[in-house]
KEVO-877893 format. One record per atom (N, C-alpha, C): y, z, x; atom name; residue in one letter. Coordinates in pm, 1 decimal. Layout:
<recs>
- y;z;x;atom;rest
- Y;Z;X;CA;A
...
</recs>
This chain:
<recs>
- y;z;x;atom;rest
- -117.3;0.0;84.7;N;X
- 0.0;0.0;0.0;CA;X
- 123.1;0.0;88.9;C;X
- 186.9;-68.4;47.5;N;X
- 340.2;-69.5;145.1;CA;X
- 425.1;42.8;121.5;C;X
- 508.1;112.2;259.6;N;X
- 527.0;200.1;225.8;CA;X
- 669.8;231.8;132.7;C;X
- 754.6;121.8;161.5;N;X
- 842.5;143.0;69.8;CA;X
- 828.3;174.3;-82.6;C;X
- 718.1;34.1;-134.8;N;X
- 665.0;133.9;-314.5;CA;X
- 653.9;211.3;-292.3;C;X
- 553.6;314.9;-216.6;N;X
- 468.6;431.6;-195.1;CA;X
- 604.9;516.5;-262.9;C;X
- 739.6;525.8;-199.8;N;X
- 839.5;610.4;-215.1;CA;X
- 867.2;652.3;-314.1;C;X
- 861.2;556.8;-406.9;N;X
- 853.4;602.0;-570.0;CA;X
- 785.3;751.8;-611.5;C;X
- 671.4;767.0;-532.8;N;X
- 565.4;888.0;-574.8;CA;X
- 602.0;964.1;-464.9;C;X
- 719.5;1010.4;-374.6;N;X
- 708.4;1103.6;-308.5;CA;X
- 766.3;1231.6;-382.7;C;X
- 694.5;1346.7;-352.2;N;X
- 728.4;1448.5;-409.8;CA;X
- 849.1;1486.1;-366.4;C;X
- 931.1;1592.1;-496.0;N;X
- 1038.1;1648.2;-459.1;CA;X
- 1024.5;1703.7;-342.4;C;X
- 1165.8;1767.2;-278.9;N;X
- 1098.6;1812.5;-170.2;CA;X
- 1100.3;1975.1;-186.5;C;X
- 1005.2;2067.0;-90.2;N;X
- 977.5;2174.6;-97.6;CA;X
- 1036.1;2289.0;-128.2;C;X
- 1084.5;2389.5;-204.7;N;X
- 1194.3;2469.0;-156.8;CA;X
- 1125.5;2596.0;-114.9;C;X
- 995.4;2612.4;-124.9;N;X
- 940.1;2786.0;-148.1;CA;X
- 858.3;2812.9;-285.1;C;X
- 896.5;2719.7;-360.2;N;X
- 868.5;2763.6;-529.4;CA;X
- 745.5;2635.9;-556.6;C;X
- 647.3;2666.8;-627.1;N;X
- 502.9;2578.6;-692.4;CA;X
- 487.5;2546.3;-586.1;C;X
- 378.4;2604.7;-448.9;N;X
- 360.0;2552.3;-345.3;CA;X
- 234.6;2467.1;-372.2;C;X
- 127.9;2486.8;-489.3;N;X
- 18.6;2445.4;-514.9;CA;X
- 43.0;2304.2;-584.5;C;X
- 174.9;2349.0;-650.4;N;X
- 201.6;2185.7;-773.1;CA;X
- 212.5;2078.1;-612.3;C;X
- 345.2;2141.4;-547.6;N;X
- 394.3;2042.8;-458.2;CA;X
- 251.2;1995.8;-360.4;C;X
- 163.9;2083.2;-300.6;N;X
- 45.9;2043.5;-247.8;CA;X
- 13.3;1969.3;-293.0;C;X
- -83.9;1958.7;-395.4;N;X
- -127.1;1871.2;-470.1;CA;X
- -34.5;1728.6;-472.9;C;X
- 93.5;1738.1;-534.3;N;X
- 180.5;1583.6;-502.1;CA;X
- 164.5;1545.5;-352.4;C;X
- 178.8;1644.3;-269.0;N;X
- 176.5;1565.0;-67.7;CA;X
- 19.8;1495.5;-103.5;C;X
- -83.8;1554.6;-142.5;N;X
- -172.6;1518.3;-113.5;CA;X
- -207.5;1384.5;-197.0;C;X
- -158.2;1352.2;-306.2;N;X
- -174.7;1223.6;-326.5;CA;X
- -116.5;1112.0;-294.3;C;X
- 19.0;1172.4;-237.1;N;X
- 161.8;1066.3;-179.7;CA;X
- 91.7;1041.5;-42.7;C;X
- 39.4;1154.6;68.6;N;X
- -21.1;1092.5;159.9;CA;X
- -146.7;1015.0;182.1;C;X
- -217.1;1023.1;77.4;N;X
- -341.5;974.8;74.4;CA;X
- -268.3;802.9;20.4;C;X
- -199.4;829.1;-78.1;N;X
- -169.4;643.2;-97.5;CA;X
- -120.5;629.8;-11.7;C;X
- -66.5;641.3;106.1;N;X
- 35.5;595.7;255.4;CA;X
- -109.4;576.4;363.6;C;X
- -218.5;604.7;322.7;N;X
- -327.9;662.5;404.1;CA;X
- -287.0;697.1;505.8;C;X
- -236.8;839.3;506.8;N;X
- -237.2;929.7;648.5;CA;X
- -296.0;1065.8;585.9;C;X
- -302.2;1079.0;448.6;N;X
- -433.2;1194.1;435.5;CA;X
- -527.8;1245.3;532.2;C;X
- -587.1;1129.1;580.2;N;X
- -730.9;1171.1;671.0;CA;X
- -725.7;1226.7;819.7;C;X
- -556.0;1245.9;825.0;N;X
- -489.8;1304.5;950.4;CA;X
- -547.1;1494.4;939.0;C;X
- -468.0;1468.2;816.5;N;X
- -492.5;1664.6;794.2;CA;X
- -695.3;1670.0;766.6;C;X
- -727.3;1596.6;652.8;N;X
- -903.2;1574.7;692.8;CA;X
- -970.6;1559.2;831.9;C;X
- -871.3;1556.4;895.3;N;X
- -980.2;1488.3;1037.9;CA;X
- -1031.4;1432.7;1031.2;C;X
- -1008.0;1333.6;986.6;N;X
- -1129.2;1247.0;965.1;CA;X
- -1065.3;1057.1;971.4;C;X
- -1117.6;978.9;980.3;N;X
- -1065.9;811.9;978.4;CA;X
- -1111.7;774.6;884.2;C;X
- -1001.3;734.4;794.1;N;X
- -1040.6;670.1;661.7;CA;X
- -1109.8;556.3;664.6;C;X
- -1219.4;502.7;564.3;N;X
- -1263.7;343.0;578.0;CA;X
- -1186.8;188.4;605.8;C;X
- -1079.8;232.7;529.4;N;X
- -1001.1;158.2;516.5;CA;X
- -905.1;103.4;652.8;C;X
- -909.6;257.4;708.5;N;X
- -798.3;186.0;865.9;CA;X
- -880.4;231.2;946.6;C;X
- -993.5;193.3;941.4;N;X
- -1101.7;177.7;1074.1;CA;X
- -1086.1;74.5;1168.8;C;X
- -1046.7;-52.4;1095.5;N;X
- -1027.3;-106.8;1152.8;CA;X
- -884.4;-129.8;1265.2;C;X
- -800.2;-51.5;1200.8;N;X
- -727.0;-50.6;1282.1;CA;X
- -706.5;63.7;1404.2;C;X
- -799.6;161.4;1349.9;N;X
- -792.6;238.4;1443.1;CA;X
- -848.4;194.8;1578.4;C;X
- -960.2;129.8;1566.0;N;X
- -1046.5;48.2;1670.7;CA;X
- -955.9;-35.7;1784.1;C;X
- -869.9;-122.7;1692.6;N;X
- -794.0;-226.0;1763.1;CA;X
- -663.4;-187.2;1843.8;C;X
- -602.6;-17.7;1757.8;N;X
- -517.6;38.9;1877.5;CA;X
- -574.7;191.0;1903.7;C;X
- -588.4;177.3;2021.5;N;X
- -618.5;348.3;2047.8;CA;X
- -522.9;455.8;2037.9;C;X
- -384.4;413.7;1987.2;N;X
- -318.3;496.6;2040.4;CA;X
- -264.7;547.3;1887.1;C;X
- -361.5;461.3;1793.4;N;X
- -305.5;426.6;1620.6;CA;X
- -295.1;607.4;1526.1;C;X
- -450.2;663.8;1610.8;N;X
- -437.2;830.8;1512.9;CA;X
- -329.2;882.8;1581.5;C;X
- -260.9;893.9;1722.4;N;X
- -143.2;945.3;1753.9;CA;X
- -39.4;915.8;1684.8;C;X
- -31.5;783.0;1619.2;N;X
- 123.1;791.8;1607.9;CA;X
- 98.3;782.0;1456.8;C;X
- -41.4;766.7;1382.5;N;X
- -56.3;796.4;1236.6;CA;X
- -25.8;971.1;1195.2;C;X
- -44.9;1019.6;1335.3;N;X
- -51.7;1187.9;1301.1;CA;X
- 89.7;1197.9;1344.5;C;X
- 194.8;1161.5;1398.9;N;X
- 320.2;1201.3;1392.1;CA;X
- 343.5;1099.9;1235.0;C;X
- 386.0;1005.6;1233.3;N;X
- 397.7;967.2;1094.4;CA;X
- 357.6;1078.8;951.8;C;X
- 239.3;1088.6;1001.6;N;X
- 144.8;1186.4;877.9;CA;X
- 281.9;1353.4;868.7;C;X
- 297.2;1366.7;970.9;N;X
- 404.4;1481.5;998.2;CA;X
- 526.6;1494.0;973.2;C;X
- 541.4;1319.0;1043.7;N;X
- 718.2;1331.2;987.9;CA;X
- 723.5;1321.5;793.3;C;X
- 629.1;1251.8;738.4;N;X
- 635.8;1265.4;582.7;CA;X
- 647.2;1365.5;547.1;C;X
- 533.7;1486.0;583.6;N;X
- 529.7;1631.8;545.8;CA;X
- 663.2;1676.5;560.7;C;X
- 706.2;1684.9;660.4;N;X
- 812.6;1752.1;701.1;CA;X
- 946.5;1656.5;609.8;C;X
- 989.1;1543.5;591.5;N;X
- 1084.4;1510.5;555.1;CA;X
- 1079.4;1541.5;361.6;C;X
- 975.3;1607.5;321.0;N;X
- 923.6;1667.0;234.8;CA;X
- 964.9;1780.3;177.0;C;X
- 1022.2;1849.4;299.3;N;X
- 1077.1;1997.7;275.2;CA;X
- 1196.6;2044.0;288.0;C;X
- 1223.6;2116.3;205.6;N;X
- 1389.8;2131.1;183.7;CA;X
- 1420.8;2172.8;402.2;C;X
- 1590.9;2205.7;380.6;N;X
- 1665.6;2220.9;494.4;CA;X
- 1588.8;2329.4;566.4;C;X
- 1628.6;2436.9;482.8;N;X
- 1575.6;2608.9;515.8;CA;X
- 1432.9;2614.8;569.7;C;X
- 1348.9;2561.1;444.7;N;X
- 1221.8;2554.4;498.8;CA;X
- 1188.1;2406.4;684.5;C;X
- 1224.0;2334.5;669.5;N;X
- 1214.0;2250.1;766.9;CA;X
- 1249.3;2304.3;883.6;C;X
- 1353.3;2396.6;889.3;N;X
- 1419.9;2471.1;1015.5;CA;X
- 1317.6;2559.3;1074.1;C;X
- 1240.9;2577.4;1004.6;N;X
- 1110.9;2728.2;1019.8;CA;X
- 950.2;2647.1;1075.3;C;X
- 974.6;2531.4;1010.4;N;X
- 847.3;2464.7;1054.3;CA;X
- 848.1;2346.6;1130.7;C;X
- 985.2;2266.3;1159.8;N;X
- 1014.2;2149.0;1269.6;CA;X
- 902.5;2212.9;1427.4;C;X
- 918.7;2290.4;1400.7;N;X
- 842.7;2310.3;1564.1;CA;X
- 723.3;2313.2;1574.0;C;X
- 648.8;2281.8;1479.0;N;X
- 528.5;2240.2;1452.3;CA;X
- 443.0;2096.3;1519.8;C;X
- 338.4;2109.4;1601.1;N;X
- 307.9;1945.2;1679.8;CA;X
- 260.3;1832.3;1618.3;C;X
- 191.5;1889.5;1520.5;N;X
- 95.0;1777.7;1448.3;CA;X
- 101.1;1827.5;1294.1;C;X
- 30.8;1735.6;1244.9;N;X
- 48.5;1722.3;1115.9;CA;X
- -61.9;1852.0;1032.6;C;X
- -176.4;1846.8;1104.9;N;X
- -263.9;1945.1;1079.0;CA;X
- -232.4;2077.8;1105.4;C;X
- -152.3;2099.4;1195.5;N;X
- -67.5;2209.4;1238.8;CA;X
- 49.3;2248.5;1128.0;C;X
- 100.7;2176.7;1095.7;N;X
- 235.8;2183.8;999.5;CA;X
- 157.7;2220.3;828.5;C;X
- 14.2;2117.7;826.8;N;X
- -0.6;2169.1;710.8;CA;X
- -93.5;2314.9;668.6;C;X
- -173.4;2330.7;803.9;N;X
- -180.5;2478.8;795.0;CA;X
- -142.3;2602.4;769.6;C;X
- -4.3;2557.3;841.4;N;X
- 119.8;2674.5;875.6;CA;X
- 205.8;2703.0;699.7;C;X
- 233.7;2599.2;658.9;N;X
- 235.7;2618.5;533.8;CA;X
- 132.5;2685.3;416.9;C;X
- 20.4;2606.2;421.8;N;X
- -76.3;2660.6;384.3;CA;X
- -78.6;2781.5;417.8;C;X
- -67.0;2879.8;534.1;N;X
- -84.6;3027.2;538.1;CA;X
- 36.7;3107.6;481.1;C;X
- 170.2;3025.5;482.8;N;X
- 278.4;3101.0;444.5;CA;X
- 264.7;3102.9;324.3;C;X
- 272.0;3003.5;225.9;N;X
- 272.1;2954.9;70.5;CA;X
- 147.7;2966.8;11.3;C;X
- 39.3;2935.9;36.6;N;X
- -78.4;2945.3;-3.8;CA;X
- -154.0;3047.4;-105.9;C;X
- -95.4;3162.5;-49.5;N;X
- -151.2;3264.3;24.6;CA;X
- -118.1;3338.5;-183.3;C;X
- -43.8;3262.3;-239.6;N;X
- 19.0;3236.0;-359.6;CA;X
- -150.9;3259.5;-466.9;C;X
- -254.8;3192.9;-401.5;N;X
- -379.0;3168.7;-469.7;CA;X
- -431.6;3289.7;-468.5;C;X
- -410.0;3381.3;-431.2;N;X
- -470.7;3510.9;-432.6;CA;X
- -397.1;3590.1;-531.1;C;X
- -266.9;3594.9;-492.2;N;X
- -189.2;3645.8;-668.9;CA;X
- -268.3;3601.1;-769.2;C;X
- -306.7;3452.1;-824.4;N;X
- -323.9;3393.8;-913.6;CA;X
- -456.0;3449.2;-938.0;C;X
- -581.2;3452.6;-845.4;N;X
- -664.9;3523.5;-873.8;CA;X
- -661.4;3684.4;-927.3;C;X
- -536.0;3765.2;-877.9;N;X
- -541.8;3893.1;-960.2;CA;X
- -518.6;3880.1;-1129.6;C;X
- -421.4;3779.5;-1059.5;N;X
- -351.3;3801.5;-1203.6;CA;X
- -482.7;3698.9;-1320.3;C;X
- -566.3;3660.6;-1304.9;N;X
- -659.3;3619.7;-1383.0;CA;X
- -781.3;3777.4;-1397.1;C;X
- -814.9;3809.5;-1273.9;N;X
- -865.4;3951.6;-1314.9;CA;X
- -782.0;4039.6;-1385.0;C;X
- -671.7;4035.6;-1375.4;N;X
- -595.5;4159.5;-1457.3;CA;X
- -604.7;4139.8;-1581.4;C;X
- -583.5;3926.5;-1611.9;N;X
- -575.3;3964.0;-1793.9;CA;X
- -695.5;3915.0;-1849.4;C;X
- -806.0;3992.5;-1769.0;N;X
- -966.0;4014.2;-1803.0;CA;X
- -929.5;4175.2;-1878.9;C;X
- -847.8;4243.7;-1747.3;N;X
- -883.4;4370.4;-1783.0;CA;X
- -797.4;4409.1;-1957.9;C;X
- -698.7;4331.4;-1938.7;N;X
- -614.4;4375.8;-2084.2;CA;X
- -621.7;4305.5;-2141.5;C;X
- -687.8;4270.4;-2152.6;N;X
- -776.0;4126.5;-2262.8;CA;X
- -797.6;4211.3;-2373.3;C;X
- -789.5;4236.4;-2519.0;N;X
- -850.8;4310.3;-2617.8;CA;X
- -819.4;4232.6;-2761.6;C;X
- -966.9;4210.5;-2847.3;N;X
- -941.9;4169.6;-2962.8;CA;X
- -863.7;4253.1;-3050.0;C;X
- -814.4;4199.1;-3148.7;N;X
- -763.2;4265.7;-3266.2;CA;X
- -761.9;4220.7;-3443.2;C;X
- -794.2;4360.1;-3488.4;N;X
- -841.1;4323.7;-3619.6;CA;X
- -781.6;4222.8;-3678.3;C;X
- -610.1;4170.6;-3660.5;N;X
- -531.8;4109.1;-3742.2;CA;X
- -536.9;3981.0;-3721.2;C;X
- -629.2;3904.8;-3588.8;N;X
- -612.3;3759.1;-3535.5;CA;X
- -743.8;3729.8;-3597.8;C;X
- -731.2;3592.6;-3594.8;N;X
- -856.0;3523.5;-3639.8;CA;X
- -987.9;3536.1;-3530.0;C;X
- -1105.6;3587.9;-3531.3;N;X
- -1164.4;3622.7;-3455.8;CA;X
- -1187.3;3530.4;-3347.8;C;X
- -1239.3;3386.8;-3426.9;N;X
- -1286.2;3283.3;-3315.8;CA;X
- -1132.6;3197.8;-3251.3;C;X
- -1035.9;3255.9;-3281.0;N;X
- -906.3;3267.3;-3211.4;CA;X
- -895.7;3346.1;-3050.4;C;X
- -963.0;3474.1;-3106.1;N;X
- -935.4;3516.4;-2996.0;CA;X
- -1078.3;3506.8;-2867.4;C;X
- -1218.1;3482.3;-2980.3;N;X
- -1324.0;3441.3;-2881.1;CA;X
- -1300.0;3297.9;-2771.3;C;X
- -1155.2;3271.9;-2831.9;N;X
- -1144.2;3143.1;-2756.2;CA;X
- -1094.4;3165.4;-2625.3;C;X
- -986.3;3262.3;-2628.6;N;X
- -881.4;3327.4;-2580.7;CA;X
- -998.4;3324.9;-2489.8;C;X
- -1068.5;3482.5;-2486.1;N;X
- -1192.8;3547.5;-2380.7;CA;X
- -1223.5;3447.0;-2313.3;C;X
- -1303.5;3280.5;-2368.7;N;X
- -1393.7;3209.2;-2311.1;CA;X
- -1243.5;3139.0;-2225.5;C;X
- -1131.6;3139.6;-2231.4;N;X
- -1023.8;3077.1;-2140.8;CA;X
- -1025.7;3158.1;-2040.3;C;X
- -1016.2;3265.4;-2044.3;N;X
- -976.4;3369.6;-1919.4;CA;X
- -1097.2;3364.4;-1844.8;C;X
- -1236.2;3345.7;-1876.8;N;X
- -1361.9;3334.3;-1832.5;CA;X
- -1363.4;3218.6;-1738.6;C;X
- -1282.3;3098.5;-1798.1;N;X
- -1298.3;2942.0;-1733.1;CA;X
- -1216.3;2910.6;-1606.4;C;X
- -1089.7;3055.5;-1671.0;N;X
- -982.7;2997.3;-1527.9;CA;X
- -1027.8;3123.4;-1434.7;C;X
- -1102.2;3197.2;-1446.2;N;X
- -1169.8;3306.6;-1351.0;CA;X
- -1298.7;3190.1;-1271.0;C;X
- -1318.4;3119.5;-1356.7;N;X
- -1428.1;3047.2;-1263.9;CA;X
- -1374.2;2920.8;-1195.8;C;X
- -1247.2;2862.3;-1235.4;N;X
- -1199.8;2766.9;-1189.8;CA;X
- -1106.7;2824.4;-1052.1;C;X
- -1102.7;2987.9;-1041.2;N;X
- -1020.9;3046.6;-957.3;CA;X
- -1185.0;3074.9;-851.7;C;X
- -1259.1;3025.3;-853.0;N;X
- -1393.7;3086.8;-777.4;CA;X
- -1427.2;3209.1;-806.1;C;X
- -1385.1;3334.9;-927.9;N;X
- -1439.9;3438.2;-999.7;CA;X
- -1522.7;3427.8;-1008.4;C;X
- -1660.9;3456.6;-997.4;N;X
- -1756.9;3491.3;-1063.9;CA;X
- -1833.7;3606.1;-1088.7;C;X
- -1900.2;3632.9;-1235.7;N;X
- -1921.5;3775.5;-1262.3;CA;X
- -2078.4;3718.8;-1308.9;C;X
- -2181.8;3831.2;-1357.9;N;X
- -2312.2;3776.6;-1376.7;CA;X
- -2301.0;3811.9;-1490.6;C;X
- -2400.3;3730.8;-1613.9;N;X
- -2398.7;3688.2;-1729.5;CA;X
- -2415.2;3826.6;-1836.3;C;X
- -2499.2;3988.9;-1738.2;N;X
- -2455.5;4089.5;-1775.8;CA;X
- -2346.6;4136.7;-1818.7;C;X
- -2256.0;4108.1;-1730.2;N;X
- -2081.2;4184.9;-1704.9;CA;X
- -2000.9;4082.8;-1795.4;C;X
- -2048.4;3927.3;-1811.9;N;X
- -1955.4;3911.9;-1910.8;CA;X
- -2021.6;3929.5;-2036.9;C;X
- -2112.8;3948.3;-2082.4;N;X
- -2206.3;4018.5;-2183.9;CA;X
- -2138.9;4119.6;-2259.9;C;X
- -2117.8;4226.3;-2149.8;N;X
- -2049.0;4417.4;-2148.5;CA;X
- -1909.4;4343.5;-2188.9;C;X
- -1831.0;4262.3;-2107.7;N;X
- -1710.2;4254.3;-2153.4;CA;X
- -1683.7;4216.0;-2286.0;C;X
- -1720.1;4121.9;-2314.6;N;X
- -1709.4;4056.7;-2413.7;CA;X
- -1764.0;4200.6;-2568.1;C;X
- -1841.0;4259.1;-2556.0;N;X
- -1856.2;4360.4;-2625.1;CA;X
- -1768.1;4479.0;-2647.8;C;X
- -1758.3;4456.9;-2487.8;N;X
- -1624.3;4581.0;-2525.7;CA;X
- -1492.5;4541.7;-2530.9;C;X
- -1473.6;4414.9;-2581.4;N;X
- -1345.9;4367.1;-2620.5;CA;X
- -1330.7;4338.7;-2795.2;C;X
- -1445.2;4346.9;-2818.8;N;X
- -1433.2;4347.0;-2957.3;CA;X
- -1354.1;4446.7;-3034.3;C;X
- -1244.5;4371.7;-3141.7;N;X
- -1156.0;4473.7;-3224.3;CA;X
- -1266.8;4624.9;-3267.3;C;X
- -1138.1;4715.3;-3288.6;N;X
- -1231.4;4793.3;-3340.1;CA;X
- -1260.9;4846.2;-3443.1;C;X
- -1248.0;4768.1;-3528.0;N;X
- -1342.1;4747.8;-3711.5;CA;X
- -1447.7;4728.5;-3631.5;C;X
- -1505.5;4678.4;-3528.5;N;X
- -1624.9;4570.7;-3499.4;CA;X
- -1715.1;4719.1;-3420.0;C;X
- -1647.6;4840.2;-3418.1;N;X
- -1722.4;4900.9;-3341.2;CA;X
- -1865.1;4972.2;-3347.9;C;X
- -1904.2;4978.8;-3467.6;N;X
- -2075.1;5013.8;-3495.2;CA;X
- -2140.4;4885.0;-3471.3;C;X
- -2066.6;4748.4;-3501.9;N;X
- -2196.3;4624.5;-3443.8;CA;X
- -2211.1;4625.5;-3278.5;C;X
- -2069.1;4659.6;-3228.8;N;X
- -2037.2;4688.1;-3067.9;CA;X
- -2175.2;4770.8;-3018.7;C;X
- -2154.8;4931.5;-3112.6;N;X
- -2227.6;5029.1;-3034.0;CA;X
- -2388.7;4977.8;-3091.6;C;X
- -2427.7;4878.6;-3168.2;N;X
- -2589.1;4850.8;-3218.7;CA;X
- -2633.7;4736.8;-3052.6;C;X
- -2491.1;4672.5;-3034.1;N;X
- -2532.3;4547.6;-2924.0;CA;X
- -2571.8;4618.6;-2806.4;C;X
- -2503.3;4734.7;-2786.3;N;X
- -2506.6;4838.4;-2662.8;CA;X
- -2694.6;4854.1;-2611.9;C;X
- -2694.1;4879.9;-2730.3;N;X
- -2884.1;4935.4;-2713.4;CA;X
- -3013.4;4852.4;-2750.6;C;X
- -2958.1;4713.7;-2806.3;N;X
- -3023.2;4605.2;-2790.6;CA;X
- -3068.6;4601.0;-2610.9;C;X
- -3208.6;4517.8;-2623.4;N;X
- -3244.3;4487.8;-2497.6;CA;X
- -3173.2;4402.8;-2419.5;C;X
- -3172.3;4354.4;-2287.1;N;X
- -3072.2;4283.1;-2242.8;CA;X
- -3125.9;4127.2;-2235.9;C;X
- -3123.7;4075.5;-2362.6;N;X
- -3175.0;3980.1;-2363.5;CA;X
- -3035.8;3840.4;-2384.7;C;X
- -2935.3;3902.1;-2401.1;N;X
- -2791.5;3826.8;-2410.1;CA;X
- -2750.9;3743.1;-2244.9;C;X
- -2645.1;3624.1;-2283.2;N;X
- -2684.4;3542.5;-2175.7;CA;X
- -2533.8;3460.3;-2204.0;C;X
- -2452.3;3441.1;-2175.1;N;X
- -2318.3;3410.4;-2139.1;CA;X
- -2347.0;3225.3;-2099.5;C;X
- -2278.5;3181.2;-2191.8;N;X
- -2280.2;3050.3;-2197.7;CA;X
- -2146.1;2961.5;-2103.0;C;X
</recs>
């Protein structure tokens, strides 16, 4: 792809704020420029061939791959990371500063496990929906719990009109199984 179209799809540039949204945009803006496979390590199919014909082609694809990143990011931030050598370097360094964002996101998906609670006044399979969301983005966050624990949860989130069917499920055998 030539790189001038390409420009159309370059992401805003960085300020500190949605480091995951903006990731995600570098990573498709560099992959259509093909210098993606700089930060992959890796040589794409596509410019094999050219890599072959100049040796000197991943050097100056990995400053290229760098100067994009970097012309990517606001003033403030660029001043903090210009001193960075390579492109894999620059996107690390970010990655550890900003990143680091994915671990909030994982609490905060355990937390609204923990205050998760039905209630008599919502439509039930309203809120069984609710549960099976917080379940999906706990697993889309790499959460995982065993089909026991979301079993228990899910029981003990039930409103509490629901609480003698709650305490009958309690002493049922554990034959329940989380879909």
């Amino acid at each position: 792809m030539d790189i001038l179209n390409s420009l159309s799809s370059k992401p805003e540039k960085f300020t500190g704020e949605n480091f995951l949204c903006w990731q995600q945009q570098m990573k498709f803006w560099l992959t259509e420029l093909n210098l993606f496979s700089v930060i992959l390590n890796e040589i794409s199919e596509n410019c094999l061939d050219c890599a072959l014909v100049e040796a000197g082609s991943s050097s100056d694809k990995d400053i290229l791959c760098h100067g994009c990143i970097l012309s990517a990011l606001s003033d403030n931030i660029y001043k903090i990371f210009c001193h960075t050598k390579t492109a894999l370097e620059l996107w690390d360094a970010l990655e550890l500063k900003y990143g680091s964002a994915k671990k909030g996101l994982r609490k905060y998906s355990c937390e609204r496990m923990i205050y998760f609670q039905m209630e008599d006044g919502k439509p039930f399979s309203d809120q069984v929906h609710e549960f099976e969301n917080i379940i999906y983005d706990m697993k889309m966050k790499e959460i995982t719990l065993p089909d026991i624990m979301l079993v228990s949860l899910l029981i003990s989130k039930l409103p509490p009109s629901w609480s003698e069917f709650a305490r009958s499920l309690k002493h049922k055998p554990d034959h329940f199984f989380f879909i």
